[in-house]
VOTIKE-531416 format. One record per residue (C-alpha): z negated, x negated, y; residue number from 1. Coordinates in Angstrom, 3 decimals. Example, Ala and Ser with C-alpha at 12.3 -4.5 7.8 and 13.67 -1.06 7.14 Angstrom:
BEGIN
{zz -7.800, xx -12.300, yy -4.500, resi 1}
{zz -7.140, xx -13.670, yy -1.060, resi 2}
END
This chain:
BEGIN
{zz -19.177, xx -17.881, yy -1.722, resi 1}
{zz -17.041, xx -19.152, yy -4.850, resi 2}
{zz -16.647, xx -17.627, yy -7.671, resi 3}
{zz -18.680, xx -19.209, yy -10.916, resi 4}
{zz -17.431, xx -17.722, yy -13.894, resi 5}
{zz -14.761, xx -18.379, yy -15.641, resi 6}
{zz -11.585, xx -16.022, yy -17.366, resi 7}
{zz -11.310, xx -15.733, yy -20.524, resi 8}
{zz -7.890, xx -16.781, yy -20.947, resi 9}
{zz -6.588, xx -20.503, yy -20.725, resi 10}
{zz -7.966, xx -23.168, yy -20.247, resi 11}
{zz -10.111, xx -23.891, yy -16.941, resi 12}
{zz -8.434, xx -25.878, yy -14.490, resi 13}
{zz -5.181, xx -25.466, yy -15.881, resi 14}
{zz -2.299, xx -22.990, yy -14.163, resi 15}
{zz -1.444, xx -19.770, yy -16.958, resi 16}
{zz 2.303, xx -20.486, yy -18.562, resi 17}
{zz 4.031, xx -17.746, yy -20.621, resi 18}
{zz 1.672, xx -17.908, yy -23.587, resi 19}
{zz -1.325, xx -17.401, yy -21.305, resi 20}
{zz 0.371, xx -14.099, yy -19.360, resi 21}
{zz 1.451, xx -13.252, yy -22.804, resi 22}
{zz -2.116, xx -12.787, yy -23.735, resi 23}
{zz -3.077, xx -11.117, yy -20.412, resi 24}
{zz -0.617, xx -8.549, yy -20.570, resi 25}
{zz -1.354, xx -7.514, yy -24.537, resi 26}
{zz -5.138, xx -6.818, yy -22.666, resi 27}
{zz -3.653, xx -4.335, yy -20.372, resi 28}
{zz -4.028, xx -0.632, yy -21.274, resi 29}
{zz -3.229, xx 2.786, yy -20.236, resi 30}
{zz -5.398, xx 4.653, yy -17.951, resi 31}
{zz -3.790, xx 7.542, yy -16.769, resi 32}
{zz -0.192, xx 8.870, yy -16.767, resi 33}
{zz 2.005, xx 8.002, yy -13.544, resi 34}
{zz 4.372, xx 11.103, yy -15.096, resi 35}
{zz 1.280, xx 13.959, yy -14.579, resi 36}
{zz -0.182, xx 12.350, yy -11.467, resi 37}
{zz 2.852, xx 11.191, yy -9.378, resi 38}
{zz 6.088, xx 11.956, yy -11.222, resi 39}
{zz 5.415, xx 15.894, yy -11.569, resi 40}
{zz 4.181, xx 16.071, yy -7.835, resi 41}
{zz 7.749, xx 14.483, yy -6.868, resi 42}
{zz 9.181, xx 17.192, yy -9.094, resi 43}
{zz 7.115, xx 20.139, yy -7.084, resi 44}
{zz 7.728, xx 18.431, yy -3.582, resi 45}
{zz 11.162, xx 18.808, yy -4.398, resi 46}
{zz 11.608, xx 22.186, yy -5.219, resi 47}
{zz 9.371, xx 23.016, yy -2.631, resi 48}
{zz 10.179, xx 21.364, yy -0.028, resi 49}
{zz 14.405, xx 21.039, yy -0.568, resi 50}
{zz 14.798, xx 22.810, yy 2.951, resi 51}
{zz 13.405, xx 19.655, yy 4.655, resi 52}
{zz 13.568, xx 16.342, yy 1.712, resi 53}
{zz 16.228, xx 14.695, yy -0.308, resi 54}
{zz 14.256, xx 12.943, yy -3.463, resi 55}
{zz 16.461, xx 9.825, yy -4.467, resi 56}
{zz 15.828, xx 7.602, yy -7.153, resi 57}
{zz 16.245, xx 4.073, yy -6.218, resi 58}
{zz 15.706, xx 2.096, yy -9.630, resi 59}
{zz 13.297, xx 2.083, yy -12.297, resi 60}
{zz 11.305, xx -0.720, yy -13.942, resi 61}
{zz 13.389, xx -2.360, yy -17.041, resi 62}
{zz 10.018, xx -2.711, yy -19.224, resi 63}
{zz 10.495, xx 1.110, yy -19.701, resi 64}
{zz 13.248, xx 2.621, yy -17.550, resi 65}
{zz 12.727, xx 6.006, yy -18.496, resi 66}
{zz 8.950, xx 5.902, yy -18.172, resi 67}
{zz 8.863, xx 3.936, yy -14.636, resi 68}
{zz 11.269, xx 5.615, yy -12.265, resi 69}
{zz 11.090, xx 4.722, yy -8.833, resi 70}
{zz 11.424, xx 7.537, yy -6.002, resi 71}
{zz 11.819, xx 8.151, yy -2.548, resi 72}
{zz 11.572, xx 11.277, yy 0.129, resi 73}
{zz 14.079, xx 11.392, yy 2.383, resi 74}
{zz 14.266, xx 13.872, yy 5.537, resi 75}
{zz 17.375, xx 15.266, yy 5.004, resi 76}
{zz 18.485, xx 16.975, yy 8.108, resi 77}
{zz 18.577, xx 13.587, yy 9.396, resi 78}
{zz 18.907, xx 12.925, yy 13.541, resi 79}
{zz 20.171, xx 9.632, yy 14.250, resi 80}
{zz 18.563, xx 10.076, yy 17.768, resi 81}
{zz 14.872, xx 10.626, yy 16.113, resi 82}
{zz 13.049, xx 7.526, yy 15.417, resi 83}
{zz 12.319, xx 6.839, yy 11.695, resi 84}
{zz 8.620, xx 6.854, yy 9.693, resi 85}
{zz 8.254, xx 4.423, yy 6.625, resi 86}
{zz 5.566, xx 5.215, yy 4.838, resi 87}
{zz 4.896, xx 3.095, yy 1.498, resi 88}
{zz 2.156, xx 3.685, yy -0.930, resi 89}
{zz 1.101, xx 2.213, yy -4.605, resi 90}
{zz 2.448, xx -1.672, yy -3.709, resi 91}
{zz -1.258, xx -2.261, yy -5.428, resi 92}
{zz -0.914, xx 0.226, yy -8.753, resi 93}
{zz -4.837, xx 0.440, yy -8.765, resi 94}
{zz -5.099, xx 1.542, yy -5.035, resi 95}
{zz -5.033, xx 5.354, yy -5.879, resi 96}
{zz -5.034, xx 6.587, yy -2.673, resi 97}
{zz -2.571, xx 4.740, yy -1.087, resi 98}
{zz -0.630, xx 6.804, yy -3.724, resi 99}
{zz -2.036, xx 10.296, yy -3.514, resi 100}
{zz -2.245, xx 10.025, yy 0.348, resi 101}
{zz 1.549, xx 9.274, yy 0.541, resi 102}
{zz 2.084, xx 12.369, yy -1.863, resi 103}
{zz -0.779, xx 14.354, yy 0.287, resi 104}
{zz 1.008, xx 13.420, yy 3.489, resi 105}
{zz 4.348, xx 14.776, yy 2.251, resi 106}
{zz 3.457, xx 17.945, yy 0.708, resi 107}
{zz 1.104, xx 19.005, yy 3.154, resi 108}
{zz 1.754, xx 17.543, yy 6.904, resi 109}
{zz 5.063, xx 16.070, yy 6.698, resi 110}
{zz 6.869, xx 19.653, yy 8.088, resi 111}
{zz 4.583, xx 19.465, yy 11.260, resi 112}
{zz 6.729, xx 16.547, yy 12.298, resi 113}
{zz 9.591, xx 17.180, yy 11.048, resi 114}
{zz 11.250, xx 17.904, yy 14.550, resi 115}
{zz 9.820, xx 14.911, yy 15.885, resi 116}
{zz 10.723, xx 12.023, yy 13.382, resi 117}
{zz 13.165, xx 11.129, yy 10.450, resi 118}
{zz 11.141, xx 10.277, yy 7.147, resi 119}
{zz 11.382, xx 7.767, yy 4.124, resi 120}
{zz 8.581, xx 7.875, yy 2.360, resi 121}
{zz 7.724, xx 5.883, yy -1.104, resi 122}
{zz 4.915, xx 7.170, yy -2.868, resi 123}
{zz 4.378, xx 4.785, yy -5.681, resi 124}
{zz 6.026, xx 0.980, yy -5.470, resi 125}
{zz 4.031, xx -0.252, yy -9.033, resi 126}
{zz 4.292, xx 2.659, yy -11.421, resi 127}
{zz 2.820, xx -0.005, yy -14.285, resi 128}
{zz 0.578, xx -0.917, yy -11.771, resi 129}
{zz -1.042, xx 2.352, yy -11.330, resi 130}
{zz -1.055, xx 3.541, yy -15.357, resi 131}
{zz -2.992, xx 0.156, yy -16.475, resi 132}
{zz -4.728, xx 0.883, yy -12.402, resi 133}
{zz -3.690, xx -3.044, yy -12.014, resi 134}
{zz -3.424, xx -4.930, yy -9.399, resi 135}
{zz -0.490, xx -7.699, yy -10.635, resi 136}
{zz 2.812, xx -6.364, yy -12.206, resi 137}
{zz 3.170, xx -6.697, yy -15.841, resi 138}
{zz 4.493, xx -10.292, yy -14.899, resi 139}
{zz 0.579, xx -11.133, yy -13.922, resi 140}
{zz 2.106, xx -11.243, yy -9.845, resi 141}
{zz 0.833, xx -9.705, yy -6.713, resi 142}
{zz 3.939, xx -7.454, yy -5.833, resi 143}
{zz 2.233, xx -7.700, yy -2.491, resi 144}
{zz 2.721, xx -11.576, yy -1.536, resi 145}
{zz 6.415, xx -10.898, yy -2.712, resi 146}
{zz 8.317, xx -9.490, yy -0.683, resi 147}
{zz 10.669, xx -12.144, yy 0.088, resi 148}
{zz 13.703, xx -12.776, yy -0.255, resi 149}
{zz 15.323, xx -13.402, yy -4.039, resi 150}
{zz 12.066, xx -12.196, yy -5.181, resi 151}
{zz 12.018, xx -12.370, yy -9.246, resi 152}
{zz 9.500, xx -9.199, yy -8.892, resi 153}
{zz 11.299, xx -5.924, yy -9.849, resi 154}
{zz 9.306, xx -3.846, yy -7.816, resi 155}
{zz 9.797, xx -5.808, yy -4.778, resi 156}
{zz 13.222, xx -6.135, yy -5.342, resi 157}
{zz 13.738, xx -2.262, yy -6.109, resi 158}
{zz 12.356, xx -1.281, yy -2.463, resi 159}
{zz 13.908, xx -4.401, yy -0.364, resi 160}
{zz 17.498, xx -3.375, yy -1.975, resi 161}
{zz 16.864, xx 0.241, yy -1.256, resi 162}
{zz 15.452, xx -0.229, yy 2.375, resi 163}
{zz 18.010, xx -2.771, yy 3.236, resi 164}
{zz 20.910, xx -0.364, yy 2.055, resi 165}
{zz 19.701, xx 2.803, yy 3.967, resi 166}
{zz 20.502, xx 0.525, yy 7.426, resi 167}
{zz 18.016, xx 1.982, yy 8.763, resi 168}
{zz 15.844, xx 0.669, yy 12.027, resi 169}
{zz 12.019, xx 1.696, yy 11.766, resi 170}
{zz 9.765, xx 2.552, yy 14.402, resi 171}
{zz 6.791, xx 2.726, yy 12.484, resi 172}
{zz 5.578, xx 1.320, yy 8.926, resi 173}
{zz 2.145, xx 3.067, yy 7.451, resi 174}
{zz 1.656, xx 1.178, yy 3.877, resi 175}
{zz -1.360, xx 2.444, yy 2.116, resi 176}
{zz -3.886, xx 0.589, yy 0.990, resi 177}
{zz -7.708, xx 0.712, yy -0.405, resi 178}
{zz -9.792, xx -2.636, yy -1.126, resi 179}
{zz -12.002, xx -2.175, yy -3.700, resi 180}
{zz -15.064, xx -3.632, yy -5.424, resi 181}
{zz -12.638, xx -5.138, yy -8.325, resi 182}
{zz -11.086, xx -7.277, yy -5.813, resi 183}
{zz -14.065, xx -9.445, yy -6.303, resi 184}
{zz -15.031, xx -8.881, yy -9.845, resi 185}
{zz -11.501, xx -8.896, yy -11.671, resi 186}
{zz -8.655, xx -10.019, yy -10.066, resi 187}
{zz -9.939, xx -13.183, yy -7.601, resi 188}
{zz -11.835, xx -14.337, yy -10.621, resi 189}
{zz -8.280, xx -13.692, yy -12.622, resi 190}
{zz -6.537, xx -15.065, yy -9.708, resi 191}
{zz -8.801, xx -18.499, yy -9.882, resi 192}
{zz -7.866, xx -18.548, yy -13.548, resi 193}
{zz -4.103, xx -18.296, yy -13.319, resi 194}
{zz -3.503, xx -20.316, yy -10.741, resi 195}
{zz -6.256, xx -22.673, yy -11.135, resi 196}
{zz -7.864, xx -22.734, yy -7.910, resi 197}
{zz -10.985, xx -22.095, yy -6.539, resi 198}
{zz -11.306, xx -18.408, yy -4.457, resi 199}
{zz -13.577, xx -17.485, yy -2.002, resi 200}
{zz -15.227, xx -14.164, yy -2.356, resi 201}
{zz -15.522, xx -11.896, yy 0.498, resi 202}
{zz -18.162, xx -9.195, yy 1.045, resi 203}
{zz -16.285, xx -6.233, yy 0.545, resi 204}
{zz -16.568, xx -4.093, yy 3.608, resi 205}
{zz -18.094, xx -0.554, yy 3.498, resi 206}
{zz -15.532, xx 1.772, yy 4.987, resi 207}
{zz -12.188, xx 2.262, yy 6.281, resi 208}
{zz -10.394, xx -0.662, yy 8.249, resi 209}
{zz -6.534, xx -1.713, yy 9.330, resi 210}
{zz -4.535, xx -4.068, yy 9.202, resi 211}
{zz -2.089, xx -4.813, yy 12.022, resi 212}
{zz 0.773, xx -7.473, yy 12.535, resi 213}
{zz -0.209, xx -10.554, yy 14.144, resi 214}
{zz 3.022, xx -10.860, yy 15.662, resi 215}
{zz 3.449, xx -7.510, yy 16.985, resi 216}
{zz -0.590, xx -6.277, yy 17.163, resi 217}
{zz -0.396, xx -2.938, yy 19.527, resi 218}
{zz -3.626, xx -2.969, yy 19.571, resi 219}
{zz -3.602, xx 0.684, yy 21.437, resi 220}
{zz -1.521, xx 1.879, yy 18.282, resi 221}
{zz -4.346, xx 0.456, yy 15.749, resi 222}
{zz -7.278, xx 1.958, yy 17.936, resi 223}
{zz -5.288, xx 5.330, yy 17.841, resi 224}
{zz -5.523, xx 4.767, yy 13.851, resi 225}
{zz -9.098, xx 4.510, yy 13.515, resi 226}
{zz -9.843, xx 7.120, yy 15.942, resi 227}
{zz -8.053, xx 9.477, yy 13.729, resi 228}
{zz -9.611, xx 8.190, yy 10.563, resi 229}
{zz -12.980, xx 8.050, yy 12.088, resi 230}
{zz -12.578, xx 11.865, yy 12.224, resi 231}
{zz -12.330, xx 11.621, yy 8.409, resi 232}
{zz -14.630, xx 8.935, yy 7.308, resi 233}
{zz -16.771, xx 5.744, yy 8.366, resi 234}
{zz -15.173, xx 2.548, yy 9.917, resi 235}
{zz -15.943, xx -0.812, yy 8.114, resi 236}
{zz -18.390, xx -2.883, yy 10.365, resi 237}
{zz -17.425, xx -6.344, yy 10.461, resi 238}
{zz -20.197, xx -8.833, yy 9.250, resi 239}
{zz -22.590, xx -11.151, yy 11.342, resi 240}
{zz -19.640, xx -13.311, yy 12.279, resi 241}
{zz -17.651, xx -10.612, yy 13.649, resi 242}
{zz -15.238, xx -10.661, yy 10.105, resi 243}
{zz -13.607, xx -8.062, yy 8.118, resi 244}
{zz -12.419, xx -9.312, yy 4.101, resi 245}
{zz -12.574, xx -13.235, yy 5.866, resi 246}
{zz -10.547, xx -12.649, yy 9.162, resi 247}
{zz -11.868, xx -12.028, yy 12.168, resi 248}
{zz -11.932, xx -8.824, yy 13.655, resi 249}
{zz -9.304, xx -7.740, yy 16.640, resi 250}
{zz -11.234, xx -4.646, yy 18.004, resi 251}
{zz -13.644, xx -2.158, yy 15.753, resi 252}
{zz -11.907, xx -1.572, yy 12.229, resi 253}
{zz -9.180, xx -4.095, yy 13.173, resi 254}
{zz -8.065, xx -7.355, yy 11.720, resi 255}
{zz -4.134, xx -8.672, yy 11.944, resi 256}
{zz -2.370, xx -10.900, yy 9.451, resi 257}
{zz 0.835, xx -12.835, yy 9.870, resi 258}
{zz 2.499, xx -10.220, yy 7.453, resi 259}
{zz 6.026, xx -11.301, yy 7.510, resi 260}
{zz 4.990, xx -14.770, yy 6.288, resi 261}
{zz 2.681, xx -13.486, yy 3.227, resi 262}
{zz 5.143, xx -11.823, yy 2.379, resi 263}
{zz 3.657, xx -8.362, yy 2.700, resi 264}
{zz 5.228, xx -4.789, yy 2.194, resi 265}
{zz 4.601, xx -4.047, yy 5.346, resi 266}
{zz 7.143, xx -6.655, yy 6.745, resi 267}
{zz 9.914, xx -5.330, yy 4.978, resi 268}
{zz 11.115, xx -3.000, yy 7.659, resi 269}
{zz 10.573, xx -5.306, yy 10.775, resi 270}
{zz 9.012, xx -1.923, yy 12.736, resi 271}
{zz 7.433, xx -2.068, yy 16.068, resi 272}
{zz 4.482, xx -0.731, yy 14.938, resi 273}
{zz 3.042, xx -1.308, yy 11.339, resi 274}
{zz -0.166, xx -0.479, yy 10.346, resi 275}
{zz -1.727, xx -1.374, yy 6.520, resi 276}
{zz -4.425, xx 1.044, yy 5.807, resi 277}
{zz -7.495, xx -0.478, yy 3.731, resi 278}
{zz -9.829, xx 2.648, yy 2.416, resi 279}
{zz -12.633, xx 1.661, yy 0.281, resi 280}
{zz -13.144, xx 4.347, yy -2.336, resi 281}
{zz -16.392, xx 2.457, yy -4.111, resi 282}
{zz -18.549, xx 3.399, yy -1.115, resi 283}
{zz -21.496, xx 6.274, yy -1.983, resi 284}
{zz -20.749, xx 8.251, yy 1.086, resi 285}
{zz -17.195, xx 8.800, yy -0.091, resi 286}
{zz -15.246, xx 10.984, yy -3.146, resi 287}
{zz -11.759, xx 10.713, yy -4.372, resi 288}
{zz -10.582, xx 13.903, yy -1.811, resi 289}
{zz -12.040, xx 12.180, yy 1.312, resi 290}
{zz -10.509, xx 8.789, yy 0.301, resi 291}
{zz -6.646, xx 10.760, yy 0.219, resi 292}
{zz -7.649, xx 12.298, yy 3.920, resi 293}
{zz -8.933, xx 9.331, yy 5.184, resi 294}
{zz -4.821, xx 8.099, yy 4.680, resi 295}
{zz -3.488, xx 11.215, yy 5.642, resi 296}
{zz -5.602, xx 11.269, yy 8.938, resi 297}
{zz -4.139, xx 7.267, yy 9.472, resi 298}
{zz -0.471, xx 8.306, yy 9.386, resi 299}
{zz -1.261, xx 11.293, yy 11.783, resi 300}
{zz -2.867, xx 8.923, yy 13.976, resi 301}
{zz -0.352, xx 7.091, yy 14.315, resi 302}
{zz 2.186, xx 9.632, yy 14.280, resi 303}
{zz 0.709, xx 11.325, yy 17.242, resi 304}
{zz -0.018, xx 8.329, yy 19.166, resi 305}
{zz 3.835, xx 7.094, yy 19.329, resi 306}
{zz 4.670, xx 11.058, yy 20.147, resi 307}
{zz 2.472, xx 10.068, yy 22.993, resi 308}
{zz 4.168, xx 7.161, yy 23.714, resi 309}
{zz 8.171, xx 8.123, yy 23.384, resi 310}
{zz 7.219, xx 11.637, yy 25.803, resi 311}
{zz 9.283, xx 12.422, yy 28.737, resi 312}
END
């Protein structure tokens, strides 16, 4: 299926310039504050949790420096024999879970591994993003098909330099995710406007699924993902043709994609095992709380399942 309708903006069949994104952005609003929902729980975690976490700043967004800090956890009784957790949340501003599951994770489950693994953890990439609950950057870009190298996208940018300068070799990357029914009825029909190509829609799936590295698949590490989620919430079934969002399925709840060459988040740390989490919060047998433990349960899946595997 296509998409028929067209954007408002431009003219169809021709690519956005500057006066086009111009216009887009002057449509984008504020819908809730990043400072009450995200900035004020860093504050908490780290007063409450100083014992365990460092909480660094690693840049903020120039379009409002003040307003759009970026932060980071940090274990700080750090163990260079541990291995290290990346967890990244909020590439996708609009994803609000991927967000408040990172925070969740942190404040609540973080100190029962503690022992076990060293911890970065980024709770919100796309501060803009998540106040105007937007998918692009205020540039009209998916930060998520940007993380390459030179990237022009701040956001991107902000995280690879930070990452990069911690030297730091990953055993795991959890980035949180959700898919949502917008993907089909905003941003591909904006993303056929701007670029000026036709998009396929996709029949959004009902329930959690992953997203694993076609290069590096572990499929035993994904499995161990949605048995933990399953414990949460429902599993996306794949469609008649045995597809999930247009890609075929690996196992139940499991599709890969070549990550490093979309340029995805979750290639920026060239971990064993990586894991995207996709929770779909428009579903009628979900709320807002079971869509946060639904990513909270897929990082202690996968935690537990390498403690399995690196065991005398």
């Amino acid at each position: 299926m296509t998409i028929s309708r067209n954007s408002a903006i431009g003219t169809p069949g021709i690519p956005w310039g500057s006066q086009e994104k111009k216009i887009w952005l002057s449509q984008q609003t504020i819908k809730r504050s990043y400072q009450e929902q995200v900035i004020s729980r860093v504050e908490k975690i780290e007063q409450q949790l100083s014992s365990i976490l460092t909480v660094e700043q690693y840049g903020a967004l120039s379009s409002d420096p003040a307003r759009y800090s970026l932060w980071a956890f940090k274990s700080k009784h750090w163990q260079e024999l541990r291995p290290t957790i990346l967890i990244t949340g909020g590439v996708h501003g609009y994803e609000t879970s991927g967000v408040q599951g990172a925070l969740r994770f942190v404040e609540s489950t973080l100190i029962a591994y503690k022992d076990l693994y060293n911890f970065v953890v980024i709770p919100c990439i796309s501060p803009w993003g998540y106040e105007t609950i937007n998918r692009w950057t205020s540039q009209a870009i998916d930060p998520n098909r940007s993380f390459v190298k030179g990237t022009a996208v701040e956001e991107c940018r902000h995280l690879m330099t930070y990452i990069e300068g911690l030297g730091i070799e990953y055993l795991c990357h959890m980035d949180l995710h959700e898919t949502t029914d917008t993907d089909n009825s905003e941003f591909r029909p904006a993303l056929e406007a701007r670029d000026a190509i036709i998009q396929d829609l996709w029949e959004i799936p009902d329930g959690f699924y992953g997203v694993g590295n076609t290069e590096k698949p572990e499929p035993a590490f994904q499995k161990a993902i949605i048995d933990a989620v399953a414990k949460v919430t429902h599993i996306a079934p794949c469609d008649e043709n045995n597809y999930l969002i247009g890609t075929q399925i690996e196992q139940h709840g499991v599709i890969n994609y070549p990550i490093k060459a979309l340029g995805l988040c979750a290639a920026i740390s060239d971990a064993p095992y990586v894991s995207t989490t996709e929770v779909y919060p428009d579903s009628p047998n979900v709320n807002d709380e079971n869509c946060v433990l639904a990513q909270v349960a897929a990082i202690c899946g996968a935690l537990d399942y390498l403690r399995g595997t690196l065991a005398p």
